[in-house]
matplotlib code that plots the C-alpha trace (Angstrom):
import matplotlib.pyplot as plt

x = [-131.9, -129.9, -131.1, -130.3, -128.1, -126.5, -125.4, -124.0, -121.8, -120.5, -120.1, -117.9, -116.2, -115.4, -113.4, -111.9, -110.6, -109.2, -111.0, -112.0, -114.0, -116.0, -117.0, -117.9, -120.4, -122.4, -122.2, -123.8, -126.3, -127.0, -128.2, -130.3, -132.4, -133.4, -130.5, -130.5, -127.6, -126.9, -127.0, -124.8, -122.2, -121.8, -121.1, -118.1, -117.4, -117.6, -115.2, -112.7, -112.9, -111.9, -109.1, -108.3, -108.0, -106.3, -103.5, -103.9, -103.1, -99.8, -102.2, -102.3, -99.8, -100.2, -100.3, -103.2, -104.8, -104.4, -105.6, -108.8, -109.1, -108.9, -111.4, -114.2, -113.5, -114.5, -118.0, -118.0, -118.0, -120.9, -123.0, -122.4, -123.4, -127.1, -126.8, -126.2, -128.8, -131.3, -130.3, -133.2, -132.9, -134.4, -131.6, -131.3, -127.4, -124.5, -120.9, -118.4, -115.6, -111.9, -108.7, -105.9, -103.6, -103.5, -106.5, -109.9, -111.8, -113.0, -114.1, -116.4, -117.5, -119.2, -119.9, -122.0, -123.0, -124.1, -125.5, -127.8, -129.1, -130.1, -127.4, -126.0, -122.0, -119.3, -116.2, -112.9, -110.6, -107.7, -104.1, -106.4, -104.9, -106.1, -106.3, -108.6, -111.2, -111.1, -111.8, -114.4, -116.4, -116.3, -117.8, -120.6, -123.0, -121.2, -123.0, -120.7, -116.7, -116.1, -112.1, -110.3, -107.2, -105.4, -101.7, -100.3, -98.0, -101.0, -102.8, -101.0, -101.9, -105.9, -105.3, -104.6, -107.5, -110.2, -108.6, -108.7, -112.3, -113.5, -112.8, -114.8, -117.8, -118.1, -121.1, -119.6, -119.4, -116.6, -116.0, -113.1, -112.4, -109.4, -107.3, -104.9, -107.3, -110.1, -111.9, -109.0, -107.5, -110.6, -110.8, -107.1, -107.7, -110.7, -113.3, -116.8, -116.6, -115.2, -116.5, -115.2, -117.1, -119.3, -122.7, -121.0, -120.9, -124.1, -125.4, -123.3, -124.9, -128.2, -127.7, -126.7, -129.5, -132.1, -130.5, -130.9]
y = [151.2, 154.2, 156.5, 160.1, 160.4, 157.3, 158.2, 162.0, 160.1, 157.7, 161.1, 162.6, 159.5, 159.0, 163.0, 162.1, 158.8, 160.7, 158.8, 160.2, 157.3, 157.0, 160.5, 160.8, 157.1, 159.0, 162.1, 161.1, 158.8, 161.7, 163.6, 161.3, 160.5, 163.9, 164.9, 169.1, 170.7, 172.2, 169.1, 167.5, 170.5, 170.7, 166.5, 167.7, 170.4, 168.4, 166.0, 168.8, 170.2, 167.2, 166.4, 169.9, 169.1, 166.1, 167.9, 170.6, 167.7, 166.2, 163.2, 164.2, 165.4, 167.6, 165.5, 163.9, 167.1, 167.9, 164.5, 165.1, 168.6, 167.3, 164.5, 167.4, 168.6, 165.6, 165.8, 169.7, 170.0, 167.2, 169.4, 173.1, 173.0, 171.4, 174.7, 177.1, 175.8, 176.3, 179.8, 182.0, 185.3, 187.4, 186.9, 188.4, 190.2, 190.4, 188.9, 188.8, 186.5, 185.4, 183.7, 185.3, 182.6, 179.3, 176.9, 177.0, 174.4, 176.9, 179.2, 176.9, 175.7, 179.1, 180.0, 176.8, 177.5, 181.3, 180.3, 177.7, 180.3, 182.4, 184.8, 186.0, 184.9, 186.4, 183.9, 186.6, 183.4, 182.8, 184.7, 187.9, 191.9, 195.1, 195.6, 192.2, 193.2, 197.1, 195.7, 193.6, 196.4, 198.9, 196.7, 195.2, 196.2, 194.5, 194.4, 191.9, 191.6, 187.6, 187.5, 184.0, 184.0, 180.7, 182.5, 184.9, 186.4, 187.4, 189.1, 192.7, 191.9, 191.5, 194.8, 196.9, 194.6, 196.2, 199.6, 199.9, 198.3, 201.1, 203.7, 202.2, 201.8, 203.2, 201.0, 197.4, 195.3, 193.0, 189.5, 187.7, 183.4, 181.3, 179.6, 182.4, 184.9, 185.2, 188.2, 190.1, 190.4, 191.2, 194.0, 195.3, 195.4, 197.0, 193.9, 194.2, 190.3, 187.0, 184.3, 181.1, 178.7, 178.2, 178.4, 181.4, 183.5, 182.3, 184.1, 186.6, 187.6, 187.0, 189.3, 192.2, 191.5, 191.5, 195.4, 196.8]
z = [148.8, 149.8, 152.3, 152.2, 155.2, 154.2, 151.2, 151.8, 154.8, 152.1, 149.9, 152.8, 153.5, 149.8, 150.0, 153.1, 151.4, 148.8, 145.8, 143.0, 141.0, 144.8, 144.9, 141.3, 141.5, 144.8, 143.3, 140.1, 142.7, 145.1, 141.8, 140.4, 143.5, 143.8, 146.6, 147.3, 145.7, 148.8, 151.3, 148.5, 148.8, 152.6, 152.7, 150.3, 152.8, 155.6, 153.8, 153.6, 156.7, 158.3, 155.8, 157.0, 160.7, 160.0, 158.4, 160.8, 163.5, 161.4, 160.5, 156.7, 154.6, 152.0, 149.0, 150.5, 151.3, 147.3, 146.4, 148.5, 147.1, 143.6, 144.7, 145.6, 142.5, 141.1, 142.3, 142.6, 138.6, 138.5, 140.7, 139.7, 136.3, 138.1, 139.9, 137.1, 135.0, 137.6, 138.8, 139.5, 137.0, 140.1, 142.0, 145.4, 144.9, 142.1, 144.0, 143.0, 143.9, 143.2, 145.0, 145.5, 145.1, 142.5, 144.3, 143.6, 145.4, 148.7, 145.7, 144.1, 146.9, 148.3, 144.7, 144.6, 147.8, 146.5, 143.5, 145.0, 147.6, 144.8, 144.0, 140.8, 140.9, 139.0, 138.7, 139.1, 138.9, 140.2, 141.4, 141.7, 142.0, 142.1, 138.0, 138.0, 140.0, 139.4, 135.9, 137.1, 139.2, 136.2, 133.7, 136.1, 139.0, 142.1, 145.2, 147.2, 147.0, 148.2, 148.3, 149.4, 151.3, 151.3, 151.9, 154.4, 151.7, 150.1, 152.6, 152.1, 148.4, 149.8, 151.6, 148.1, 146.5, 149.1, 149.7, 145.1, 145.0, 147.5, 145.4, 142.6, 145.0, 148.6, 148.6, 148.0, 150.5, 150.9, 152.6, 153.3, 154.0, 153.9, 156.3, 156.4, 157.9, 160.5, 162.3, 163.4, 159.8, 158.1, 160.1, 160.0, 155.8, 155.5, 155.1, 156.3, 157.4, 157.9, 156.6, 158.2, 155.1, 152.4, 154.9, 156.9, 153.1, 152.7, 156.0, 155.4, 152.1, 153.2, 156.3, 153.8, 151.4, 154.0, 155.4, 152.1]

ax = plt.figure().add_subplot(projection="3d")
ax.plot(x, y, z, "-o")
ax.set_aspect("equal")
plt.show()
């Protein structure tokens, strides 16, 4: 009989690993025994983050980096759909959020992450400008801006995002993540914080909501 922890360390193990069918068979376990979403989504994290180090550390290379990405995938798309279908319609704050380069995987992670905590997300997709989300913020009530920066080429690119989507709404607030910025950036461009992952936008959100 698996017990909770057990089987969330076998889920991190199984992104650190790099194998897909693994991730998918604990996955598809951690959901049917009754496993939060949310407890599911930060073993994946953890997972990553540690690929991350490795790599950081010359351990890793990056085509193992992208096969562990791809792996989180794997169990990400088993568990957001769980998430979606039981979003709450009184939900706390509309966010929006988009990468600004080709991944996705920190994006759906803190849009699980987001969605689970009882927020409405709205998906901007990836390779993000200005035009995207000025289109986005017109059409719909915004309350949050979450941008991720994975590139340092494209944090200028983050800089005209923020300083376009301020003139829209002087109200939005904006967050950035990614491992090309941090505190210090977020402030030189115009964010209102730095998130450094998927529980940090969580806080972050919350910490807004609860000011309103």
């Amino acid at each position: 009989m698996w017990r909770t922890m057990d089987i969330l360390e076998e889920l991190k193990k199984s992104i650190i690993e790099q194998d897909s069918k693994k991730s998918k068979i604990l996955t598809e376990k951690s959901l049917n025994m009754g496993i939060n979403t949310n407890d599911i989504i930060n073993a994946i994290t953890e997972g990553l983050r540690y690929v991350g180090d490795l790599f950081d550390k010359g351990e890793l290379f990056l085509p193992e980096v992208i096969r562990a990405a791809n792996t989180a995938k794997t169990s990400l798309g088993l568990v957001l759909p769980i998430i979606s279908k039981s979003e709450n319609k009184n939900y706390k704050a509309v966010i929006a959020i988009g990468s600004l380069g080709p991944h996705d995987i920190g994006k759906s992670i803190v849009s699980a992450m987001l969605i689970a905590n009882n927020f409405k997300v709205i998906d901007i997709g990836i390779n993000i400008n200005p035009e995207i989300v000025e289109k986005i913020l017109k059409e719909n009530k915004v309350d949050i801006l979450a941008l991720s920066i994975l590139l340092t080429s494209d944090i200028e690119k983050a800089e005209r995002i923020i300083s376009s989507a301020r003139k829209i709404s002087n109200k939005l607030k904006i967050m950035i993540g990614g491992v090309a910025v941090n505190e210090e950036i977020a402030k030189k461009i115009g964010a209102d914080a730095y998130g450094k992952d998927a529980n940090d936008a969580v806080k972050i959100a919350n910490n807004w909501v609860e000011k309103w």
